[in-house]
C-alpha positions in Angstrom: 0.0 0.0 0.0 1.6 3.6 -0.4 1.3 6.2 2.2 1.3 9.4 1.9 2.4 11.9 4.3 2.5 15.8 4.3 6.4 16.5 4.5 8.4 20.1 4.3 8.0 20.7 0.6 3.6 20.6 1.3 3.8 22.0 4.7 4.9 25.2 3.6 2.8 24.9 0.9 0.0 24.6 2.5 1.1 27.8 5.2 1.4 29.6 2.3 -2.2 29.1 1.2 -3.4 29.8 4.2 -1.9 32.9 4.5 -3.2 33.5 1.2 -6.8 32.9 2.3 -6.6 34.6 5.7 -5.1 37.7 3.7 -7.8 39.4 2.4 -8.4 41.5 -1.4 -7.0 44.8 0.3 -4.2 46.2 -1.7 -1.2 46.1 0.8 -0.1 49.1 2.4 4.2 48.9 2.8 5.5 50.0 6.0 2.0 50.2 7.5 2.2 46.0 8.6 6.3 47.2 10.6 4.3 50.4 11.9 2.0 48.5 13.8 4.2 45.1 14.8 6.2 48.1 16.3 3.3 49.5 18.0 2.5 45.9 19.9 5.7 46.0 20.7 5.6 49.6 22.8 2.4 49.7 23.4 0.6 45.9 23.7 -2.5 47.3 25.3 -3.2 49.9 22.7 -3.7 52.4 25.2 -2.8 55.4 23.0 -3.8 56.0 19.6 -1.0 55.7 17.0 -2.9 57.5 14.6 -0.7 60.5 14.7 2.8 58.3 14.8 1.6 57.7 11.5 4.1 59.1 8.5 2.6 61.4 5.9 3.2 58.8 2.9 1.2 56.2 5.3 -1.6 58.5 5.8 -1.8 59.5 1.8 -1.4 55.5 1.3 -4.0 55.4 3.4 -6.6 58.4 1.9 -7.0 56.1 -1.4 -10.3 54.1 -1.9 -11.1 51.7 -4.7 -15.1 51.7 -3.6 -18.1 53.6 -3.7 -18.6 55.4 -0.3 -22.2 53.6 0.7 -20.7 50.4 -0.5 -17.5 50.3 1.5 -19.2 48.8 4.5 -19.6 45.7 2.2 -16.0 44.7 2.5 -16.3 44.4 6.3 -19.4 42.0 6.1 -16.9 39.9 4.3 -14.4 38.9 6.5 -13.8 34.9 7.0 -12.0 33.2 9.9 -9.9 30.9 8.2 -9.3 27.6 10.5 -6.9 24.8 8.8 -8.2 21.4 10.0 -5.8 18.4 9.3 -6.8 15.0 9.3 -4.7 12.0 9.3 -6.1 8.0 8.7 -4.1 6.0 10.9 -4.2 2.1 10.2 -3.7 -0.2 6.8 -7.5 -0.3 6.0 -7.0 2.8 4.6 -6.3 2.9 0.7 -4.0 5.2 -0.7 -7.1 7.2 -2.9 -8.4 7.7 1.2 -7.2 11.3 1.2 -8.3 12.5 -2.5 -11.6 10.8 -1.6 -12.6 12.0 1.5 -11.5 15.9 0.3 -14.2 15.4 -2.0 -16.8 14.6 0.6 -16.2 17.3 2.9 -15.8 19.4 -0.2 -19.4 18.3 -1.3 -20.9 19.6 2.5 -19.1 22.4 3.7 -20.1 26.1 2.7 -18.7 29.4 4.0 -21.0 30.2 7.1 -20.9 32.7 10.2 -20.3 32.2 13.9 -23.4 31.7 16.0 -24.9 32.6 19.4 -27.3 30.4 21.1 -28.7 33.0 23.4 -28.4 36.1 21.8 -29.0 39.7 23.4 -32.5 40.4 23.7 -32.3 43.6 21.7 -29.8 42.3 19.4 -30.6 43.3 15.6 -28.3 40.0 14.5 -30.2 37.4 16.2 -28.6 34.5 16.2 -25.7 34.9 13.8 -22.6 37.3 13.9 -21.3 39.4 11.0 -17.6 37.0 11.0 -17.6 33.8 9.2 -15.8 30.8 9.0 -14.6 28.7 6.3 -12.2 25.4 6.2 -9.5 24.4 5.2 -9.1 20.9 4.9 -5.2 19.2 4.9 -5.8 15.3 4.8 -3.1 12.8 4.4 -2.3 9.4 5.5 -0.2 8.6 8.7 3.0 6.8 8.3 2.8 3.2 8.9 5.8 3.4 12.2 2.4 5.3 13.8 0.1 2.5 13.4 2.7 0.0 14.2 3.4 1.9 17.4 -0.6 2.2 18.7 -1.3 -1.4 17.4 1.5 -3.2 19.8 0.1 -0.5 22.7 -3.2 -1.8 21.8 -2.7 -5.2 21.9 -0.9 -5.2 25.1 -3.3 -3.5 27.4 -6.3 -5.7 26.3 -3.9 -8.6 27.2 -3.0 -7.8 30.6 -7.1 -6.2 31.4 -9.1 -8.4 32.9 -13.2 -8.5 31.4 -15.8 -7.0 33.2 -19.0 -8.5 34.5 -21.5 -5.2 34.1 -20.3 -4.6 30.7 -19.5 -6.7 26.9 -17.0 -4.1 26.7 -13.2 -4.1 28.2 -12.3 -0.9 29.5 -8.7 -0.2 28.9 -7.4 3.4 29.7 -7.0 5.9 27.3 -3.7 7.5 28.8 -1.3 5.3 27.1 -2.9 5.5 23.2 -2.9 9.6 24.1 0.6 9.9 24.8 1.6 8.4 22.1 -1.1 10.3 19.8 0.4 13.1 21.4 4.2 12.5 20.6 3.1 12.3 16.9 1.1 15.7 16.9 4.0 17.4 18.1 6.3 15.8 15.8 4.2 17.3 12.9 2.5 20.0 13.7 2.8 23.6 11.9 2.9 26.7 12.7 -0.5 27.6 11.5 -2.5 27.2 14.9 -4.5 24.3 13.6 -6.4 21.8 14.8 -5.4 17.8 13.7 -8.0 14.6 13.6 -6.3 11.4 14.3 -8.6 8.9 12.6 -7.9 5.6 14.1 -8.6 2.3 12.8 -6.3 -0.9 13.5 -8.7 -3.7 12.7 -10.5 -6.4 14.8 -8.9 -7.1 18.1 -9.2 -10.3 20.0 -11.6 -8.3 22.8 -13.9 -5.8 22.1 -13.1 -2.8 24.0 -14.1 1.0 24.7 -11.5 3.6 26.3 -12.4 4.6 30.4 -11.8 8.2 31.2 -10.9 8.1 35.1 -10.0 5.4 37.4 -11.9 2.5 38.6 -14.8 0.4 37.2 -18.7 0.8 36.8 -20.8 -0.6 40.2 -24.0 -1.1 41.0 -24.9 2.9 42.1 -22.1 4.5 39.9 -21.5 4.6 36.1 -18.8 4.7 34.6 -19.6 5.8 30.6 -16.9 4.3 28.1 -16.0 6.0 24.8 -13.9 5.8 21.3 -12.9 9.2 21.3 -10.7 11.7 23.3 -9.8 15.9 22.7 -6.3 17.0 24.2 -4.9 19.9 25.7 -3.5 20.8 22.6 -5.1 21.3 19.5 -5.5 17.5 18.6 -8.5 14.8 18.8 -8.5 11.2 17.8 -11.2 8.7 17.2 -10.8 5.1 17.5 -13.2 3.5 14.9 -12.2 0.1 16.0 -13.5 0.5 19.4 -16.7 0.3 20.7 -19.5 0.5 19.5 -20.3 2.3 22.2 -23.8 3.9 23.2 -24.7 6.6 24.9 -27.7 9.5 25.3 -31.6 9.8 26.7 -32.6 6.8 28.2 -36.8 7.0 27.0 -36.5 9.6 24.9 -34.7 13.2 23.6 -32.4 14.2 20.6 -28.8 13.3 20.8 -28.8 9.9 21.1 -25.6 7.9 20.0 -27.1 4.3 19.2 -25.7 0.9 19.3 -25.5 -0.6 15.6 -24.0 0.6 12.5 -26.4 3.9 11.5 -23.7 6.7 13.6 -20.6 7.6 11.7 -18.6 6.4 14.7 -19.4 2.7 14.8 -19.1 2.7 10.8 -16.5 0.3 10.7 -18.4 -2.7 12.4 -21.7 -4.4 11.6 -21.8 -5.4 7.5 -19.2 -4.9 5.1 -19.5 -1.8 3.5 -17.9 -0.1 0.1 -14.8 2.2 0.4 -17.1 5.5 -0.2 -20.0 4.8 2.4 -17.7 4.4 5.1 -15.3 7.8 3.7 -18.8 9.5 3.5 -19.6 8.7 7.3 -16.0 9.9 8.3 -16.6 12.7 6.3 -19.7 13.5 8.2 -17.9 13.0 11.4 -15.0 14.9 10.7 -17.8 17.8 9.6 -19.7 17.4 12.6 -16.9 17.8 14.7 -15.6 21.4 13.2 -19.3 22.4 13.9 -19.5 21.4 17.3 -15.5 21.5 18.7 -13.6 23.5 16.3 -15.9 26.6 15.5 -18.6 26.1 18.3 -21.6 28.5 18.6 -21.1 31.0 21.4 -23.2 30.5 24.5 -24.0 34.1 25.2 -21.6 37.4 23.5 -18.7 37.9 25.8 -17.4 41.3 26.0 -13.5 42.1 27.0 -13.2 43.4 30.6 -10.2 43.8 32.8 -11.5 42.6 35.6 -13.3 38.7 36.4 -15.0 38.1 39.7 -16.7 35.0 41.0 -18.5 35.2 43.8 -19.7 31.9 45.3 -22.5 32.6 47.3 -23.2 29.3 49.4 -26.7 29.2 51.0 -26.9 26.7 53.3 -30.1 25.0 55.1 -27.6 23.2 58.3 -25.9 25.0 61.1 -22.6 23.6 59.9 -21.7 24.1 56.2 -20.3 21.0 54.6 -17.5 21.5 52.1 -17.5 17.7 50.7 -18.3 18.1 47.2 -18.4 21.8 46.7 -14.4 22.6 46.9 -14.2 25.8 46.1 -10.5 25.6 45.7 -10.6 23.0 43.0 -12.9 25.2 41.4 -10.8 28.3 41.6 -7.5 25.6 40.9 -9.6 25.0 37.4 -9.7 28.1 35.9 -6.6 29.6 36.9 -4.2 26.9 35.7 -6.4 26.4 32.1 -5.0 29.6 31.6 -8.7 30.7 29.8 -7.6 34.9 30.3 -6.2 37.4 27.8 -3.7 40.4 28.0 -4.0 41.8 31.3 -7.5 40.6 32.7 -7.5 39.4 36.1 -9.9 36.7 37.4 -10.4 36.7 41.3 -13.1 34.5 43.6 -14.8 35.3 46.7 -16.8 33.1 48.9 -19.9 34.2 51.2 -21.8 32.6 52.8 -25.1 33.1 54.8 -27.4 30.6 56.6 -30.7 29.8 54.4 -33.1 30.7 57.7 -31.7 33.6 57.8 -32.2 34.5 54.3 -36.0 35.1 53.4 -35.5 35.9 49.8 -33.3 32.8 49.2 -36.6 30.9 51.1 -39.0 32.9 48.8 -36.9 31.8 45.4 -36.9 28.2 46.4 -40.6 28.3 47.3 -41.7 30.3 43.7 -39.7 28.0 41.9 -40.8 24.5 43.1 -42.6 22.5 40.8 -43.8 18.9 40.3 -44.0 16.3 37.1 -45.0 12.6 37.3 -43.5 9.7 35.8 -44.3 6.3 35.2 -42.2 3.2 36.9 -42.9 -0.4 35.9 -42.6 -2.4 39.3 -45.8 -5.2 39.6 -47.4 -3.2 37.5 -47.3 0.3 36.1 -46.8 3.1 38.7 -47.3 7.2 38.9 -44.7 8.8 41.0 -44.6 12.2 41.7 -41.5 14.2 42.1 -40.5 17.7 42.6 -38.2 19.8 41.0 -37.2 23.6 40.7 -37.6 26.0 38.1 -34.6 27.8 37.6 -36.1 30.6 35.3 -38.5 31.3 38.1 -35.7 31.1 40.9 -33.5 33.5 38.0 -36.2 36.5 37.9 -36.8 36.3 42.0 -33.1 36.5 42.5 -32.7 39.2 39.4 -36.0 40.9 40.7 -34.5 41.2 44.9 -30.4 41.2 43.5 -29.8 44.6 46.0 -31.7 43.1 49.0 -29.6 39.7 49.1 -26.5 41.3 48.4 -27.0 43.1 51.7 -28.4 40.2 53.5 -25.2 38.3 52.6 -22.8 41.1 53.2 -21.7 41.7 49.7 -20.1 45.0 48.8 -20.0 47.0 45.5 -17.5 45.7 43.2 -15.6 47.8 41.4 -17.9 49.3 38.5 -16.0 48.2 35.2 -15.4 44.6 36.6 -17.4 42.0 35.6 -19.1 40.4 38.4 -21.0 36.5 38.4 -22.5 35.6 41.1 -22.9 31.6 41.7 -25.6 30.6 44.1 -25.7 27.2 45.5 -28.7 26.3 47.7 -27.6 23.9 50.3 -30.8 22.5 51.1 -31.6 20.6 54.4 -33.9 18.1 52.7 -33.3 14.1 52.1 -35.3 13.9 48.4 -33.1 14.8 45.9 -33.9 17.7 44.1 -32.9 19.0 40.3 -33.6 22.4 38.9 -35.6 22.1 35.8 -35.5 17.6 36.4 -32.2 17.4 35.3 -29.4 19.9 36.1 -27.4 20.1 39.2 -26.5 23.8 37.9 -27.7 25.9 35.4 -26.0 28.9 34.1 -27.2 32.4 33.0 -25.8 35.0 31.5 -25.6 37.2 34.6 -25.7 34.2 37.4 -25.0 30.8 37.7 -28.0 28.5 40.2 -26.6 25.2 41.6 -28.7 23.4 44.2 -28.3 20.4 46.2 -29.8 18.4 49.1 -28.5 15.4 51.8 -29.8 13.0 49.4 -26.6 11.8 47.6 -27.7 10.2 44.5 -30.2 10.0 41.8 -31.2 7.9 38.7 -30.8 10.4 35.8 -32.8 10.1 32.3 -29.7 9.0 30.3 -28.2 5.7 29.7 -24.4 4.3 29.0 -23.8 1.3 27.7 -26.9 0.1 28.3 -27.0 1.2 31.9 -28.7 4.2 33.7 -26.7 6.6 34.2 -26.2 8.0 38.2 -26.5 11.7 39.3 -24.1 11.9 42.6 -26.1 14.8 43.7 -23.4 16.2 46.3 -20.9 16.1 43.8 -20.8 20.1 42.6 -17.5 21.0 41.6 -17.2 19.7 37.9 -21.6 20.8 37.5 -20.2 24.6 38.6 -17.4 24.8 36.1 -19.4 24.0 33.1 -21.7 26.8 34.4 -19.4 29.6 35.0 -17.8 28.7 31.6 -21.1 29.1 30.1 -21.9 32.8 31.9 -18.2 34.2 32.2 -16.8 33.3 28.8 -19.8 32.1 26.8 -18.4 28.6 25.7 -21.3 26.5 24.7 -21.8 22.6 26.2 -20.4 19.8 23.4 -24.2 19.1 23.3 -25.6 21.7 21.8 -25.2 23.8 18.4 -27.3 26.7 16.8 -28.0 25.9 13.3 -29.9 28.2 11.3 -31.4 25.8 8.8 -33.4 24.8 11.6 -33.8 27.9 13.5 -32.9 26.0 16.8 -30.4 24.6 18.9 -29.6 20.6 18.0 -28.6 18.2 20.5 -26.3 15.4 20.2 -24.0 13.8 22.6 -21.5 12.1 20.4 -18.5 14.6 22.1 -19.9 14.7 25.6 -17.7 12.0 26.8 -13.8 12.0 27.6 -12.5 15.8 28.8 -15.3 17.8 28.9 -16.9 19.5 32.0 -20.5 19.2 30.5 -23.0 16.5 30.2 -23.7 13.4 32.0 -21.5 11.1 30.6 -18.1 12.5 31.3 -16.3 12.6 35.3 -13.7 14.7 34.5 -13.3 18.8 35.3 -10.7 19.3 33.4 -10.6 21.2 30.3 -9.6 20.6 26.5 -8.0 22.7 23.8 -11.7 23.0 22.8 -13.2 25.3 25.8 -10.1 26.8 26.2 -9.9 28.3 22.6 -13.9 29.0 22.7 -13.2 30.9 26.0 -10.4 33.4 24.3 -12.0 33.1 20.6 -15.5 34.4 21.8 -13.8 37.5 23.8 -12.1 38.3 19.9 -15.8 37.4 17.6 -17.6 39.8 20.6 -15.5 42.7 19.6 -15.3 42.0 16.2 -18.9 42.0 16.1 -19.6 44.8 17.5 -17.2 46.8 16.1 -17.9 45.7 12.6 -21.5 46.7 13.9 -20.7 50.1 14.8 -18.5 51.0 11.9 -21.7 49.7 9.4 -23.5 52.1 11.2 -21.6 55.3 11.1 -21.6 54.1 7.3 -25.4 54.4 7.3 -25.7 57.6 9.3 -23.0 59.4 6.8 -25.1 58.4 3.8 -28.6 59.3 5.2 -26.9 62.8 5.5 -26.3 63.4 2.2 -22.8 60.8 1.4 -19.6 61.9 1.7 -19.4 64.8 -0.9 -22.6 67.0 0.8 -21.2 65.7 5.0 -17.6 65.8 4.6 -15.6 68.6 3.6 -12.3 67.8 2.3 -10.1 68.1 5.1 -12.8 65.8 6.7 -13.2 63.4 4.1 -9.5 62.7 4.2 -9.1 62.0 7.9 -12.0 59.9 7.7 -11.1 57.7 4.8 -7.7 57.5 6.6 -9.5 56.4 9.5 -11.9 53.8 7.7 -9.0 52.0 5.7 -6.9 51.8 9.1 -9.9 50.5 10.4 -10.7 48.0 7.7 -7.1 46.8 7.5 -7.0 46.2 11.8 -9.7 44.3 11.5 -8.1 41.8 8.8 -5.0 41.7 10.7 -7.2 40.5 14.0 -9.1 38.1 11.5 -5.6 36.8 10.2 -4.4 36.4 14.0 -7.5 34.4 14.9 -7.1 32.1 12.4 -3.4 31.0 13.5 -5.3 30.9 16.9 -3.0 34.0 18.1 -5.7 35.7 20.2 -3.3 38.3 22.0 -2.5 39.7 18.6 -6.2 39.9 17.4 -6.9 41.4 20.4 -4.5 44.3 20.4 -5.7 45.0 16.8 -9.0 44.9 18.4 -8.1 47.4 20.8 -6.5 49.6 18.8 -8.9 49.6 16.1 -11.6 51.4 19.2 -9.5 54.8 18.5 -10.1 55.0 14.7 -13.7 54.0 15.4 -14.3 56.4 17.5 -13.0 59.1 15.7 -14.9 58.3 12.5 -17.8 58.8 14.8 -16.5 62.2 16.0 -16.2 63.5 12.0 -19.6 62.2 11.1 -20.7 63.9 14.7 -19.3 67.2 14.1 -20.4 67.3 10.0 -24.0 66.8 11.2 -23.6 69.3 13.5 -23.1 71.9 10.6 -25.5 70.8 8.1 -27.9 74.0 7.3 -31.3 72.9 6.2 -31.9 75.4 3.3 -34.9 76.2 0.8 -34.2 77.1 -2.7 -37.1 79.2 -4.6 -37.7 78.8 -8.2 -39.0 81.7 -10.0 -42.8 81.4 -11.3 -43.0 80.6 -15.0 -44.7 83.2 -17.1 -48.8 83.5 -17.7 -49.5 81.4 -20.6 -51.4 83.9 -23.0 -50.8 82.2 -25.8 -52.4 79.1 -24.6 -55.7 80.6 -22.7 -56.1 82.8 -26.1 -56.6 79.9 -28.7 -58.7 78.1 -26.1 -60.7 81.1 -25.5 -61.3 81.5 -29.2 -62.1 77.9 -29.7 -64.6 78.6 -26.7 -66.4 81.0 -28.6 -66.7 79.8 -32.0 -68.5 76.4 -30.2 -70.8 79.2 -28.5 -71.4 81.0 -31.5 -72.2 77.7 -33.6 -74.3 76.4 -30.8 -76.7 79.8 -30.9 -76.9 79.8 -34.5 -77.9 76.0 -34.7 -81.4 76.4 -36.0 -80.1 79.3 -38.9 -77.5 76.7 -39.7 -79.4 73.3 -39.7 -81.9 75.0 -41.6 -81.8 73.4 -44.8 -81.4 70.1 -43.7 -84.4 69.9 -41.6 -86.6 71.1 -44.8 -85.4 68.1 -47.0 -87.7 66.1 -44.3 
């Protein structure tokens, strides 16, 4: 078989057509690109504006414009993230046509489309969709055989030396050992170009079937431990073991996202029947698709807008006289974010903890008692059942605690945070009750975009509505930590669960679980806290699409106002119209550079040009301001045209002659009437 494999030659081929791509149409300015390398270098925070650094043959460089003034907003709307995606086919069973055939695929599927927000501002005019989008670029190639080899003798050995378990068909071996070495190989090849690589792993039938376990220990009979095929790093890398499994996981009666057992998901497409070269290359295709959706260019949860200043404040309201710290360590928490290392340029994240005894707390009684609620379900025992069972609403519990924000904060002793920070409150509700209790039947937390509500009771576990490999899985209802950092991921940096995606075609948010297991904090099937390169990219990339977006906004809009004024020619005088064509194409070319940098994933460089870009957006605003200002409203008087003698005189003549005929009708008609 022959292998392909990307080598020098291609590599900087393909960084040089990605640079191409993430360049945009803009005629290149010289010494403009040093100016402001130089200016990152002095001034990183883009405190100052540069604008009047710049040299006279930058700003006449600069004073040029190929478009039509109304239409030069049309070149912002354009801009493209660029994000290079390279996947490599791991295992003889691929051909050598594997590459060529699966480009076509993904080719076939993928279109050009924008970022998304799941909860958008309620007064937002771009609902769910941003003015940035996103396209792919695709780099596949097979792995070298030394790769396969490597994994396949790994393989073999760990399913020799693990003994089978009785709870499941499935041997759980431990991913660690197939990750390092997954992990060797990505830094051994990876480029410069901040992209993201899919290891697609297939070595054949094994003499066990197996899944990969996630943490330590086995599944018992009240805890359940969910196997997988799949794992995301810490670096920008994934891989997929289509060998294992097949593996099931999702809603237990019923719900979207289901991954089933049998050969209809992409992931188990290499067992059950035979199947031809191109089905199973179309299902990788639509996994490797379905990935960039959901991991690679997620939707935002909520926008996230750049502030200097983070603060957390755990607010723990407890129903005992003694607070209990097991499963709500606040450290670990804190430990989370601060070593994930989730901030950018100078911001500073700090947490606080209160605390304040629920008795003592009448609105934190009054939110619990609004937001209870009951459902009932059906059990088979002897025969079938109704059971009743409570649970709270969180939206309800959200607008009391929203509604009575001022009154709590005193109650628990909170003091006014500084005023530009941004502030999240987390309120966990310590309840003294044995029943276990949900908010909304199946969270433990539940995140908002200006609080986070976790709740728990002495109870200690729960039977959720989702199953794992063919077993229900558990809800350790204590547990908090790993519930609480999915949550204040969602609120404080608007990174969306694996679960859920916007798409437009259907107007809604889709659920599917098929990432939910391995390192992610979210869903039900995954134990671990810890984070992948996937929320830790979403939680700096949403910061840089936020401010792209609304910058991109503004600048449209100050477009707009300049036109509904008369255009450029009747607004702007020419001293004006200079500085603020000056301003727009220092504008325009920022924002390409900050595009550029977020596709090579450097976010501190997009977000300098982001900063910096503020002062020539603001002062665009201040000439459009100040020309409006002196616009005279002015009324120009035609003379009246002249009487039209002419005119009235022949009608007036041809007035009387009809007269005149019609008086002498009986003289004229005369002769005629005596011929009868």
């Amino acid at each position: 078989m022959t292998h392909h494999r990307i080598n020098g030659g291609s590599a900087c081929i393909f960084l040089l057509l990605l640079l191409l791509t993430t360049t945009t149409t803009s005629t290149p300015i010289p010494g403009l690109d040093t100016f402001l390398t130089n200016q990152f270098r002095l001034d990183p925070k883009a405190s100052n504006d540069s604008f009047g650094s710049l040299s006279s043959s930058l700003k006449r460089s600069l004073s040029s414009s190929s478009h039509h003034f109304s239409s030069l907003s049309q070149s912002l709307l354009s801009l493209s993230v660029s994000v290079s995606l390279h996947v490599r086919f791991v295992g003889d069973s691929f051909p050598s046509s594997t590459a060529s055939t699966f480009s076509s695929f993904i080719s076939a599927a993928v279109t050009n489309d924008n970022f998304h927000v799941i909860s958008p501002p309620s007064d937002s005019s771009t609902d769910h969709h941003l003015t940035i989008s996103h396209s792919l670029h695709l780099d596949p190639s097979l792995s070298p055989p030394s790769l396969s080899s490597r994994l396949d003798e790994t393989l073999k050995s760990l399913i020799s030396v693990t003994t089978s378990s009785l709870r499941s068909n499935l041997l759980s071996i431990p991913y660690t050992q197939i990750d390092e070495i997954v992990r060797k190989e990505y830094e051994k090849e990876k480029h410069g170009d901040g992209g993201v690589y899919i290891y697609l792993i297939s070595l054949g039938p094994q003499s066990k079937r197996y899944a990969y376990s996630y943490s330590d220990g086995d599944s018992s009979a009240g805890f359940t431990k969910c196997l997988g095929s799949i794992w995301t790093g810490k670096e920008r890398y994934l891989w997929i073991d289509l060998s294992a499994g097949p593996v099931d996981y999702g809603p237990a009666l019923s719900g979207d996202g289901v991954l089933p057992r049998g050969e209809f998901h992409p992931l188990a497409a290499f067992h059950g029947s035979p199947r031809s070269e191109k089905a199973l290359l179309a299902d990788l295709a639509s996994l490797v698709y379905n990935a960039y959706q959901v991991l690679i260019v997620p939707s935002l949860r909520v926008p996230v807008y750049f502030e200097d200043s983070l603060i957390v404040q755990l607010i723990h309201i407890h129903g005992s006289e003694h607070k209990d710290s097991s499963g709500l360590d606040w450290e670990f928490v804190k430990r989370t974010f601060m070593e994930e290392g989730l901030l950018l340029g100078e911001q500073k994240l700090r947490f606080k903890s209160f605390s304040v005894n629920y008795r003592e707390c009448p609105i934190c009684s009054f939110a619990v008692s609004r937001g209870m609620n009951s459902y009932t379900s059906r059990f088979l025992f002897d025969n079938y059942t109704l059971i009743v069972s409570e649970y709270l609403d969180s939206k309800h519990m959200h607008r009391t605690l929203t509604e009575s924000g001022e009154e709590l904060r005193r109650v628990v002793g909170i003091h006014e945070e500084d005023e530009f920070a941004r502030v999240l409150p987390v309120y966990v509700f310590d309840l003294d009750i044995n029943t276990p209790l949900l908010l909304d039947r199946y969270h433990q937390s539940v995140a908002f975009k200006d609080m986070v509500i976790a709740v728990r009771t002495r109870g200690t576990q729960t039977v959720s509505d989702y199953t794992c490999n063919g077993r229900h899985v558990f809800v350790h209802t204590r547990d908090l930590e790993r519930p609480l950092v999915g949550s204040i991921l969602q609120s404080m940096w608007g990174v969306s669960s694996t679960h859920l995606t916007w798409s437009p075609r259907h107007n809604s948010t889709l659920v599917d679980y098929t990432w939910s297991v391995g390192q992610t904090p979210f869903g039900p099937f995954s134990d671990l806290s810890s984070l992948s390169f996937v929320q830790k990219d979403a939680a700096k990339r949403n910061v840089i699409l936020t401010l792209l977006n609304t910058t991109i906004t503004s600048a449209v809009d100050i477009i707009d106002s300049a036109v509904a004024y008369g255009g450029d020619v009747n607004l702007l005088k020419q001293n004006r119209h200079s500085e603020f064509m000056q301003r727009w194409n220092l504008l325009k070319y920022k924002l390409e550079k900050s595009v550029s940098a977020l596709s090579h994933n450097d976010f501190e460089m997009a977000l300098f040009y982001m900063r910096s870009s503020s002062h020539d957006l603001y002062s665009m605003h201040s000439v459009v301001y100040l020309a409006s200002q002196e616009v005279e409203a002015s009324l120009n008087c035609f003379k009246d045209p002249p009487f039209p003698w002419g005119t009235v005189s022949v009608s007036g003549v041809g007035l009387m002659a009809l007269v005149y005929v019609y008086s002498k009708r009986d003289r004229l008609f005369r002769s005629k009437r005596k011929q009868f």
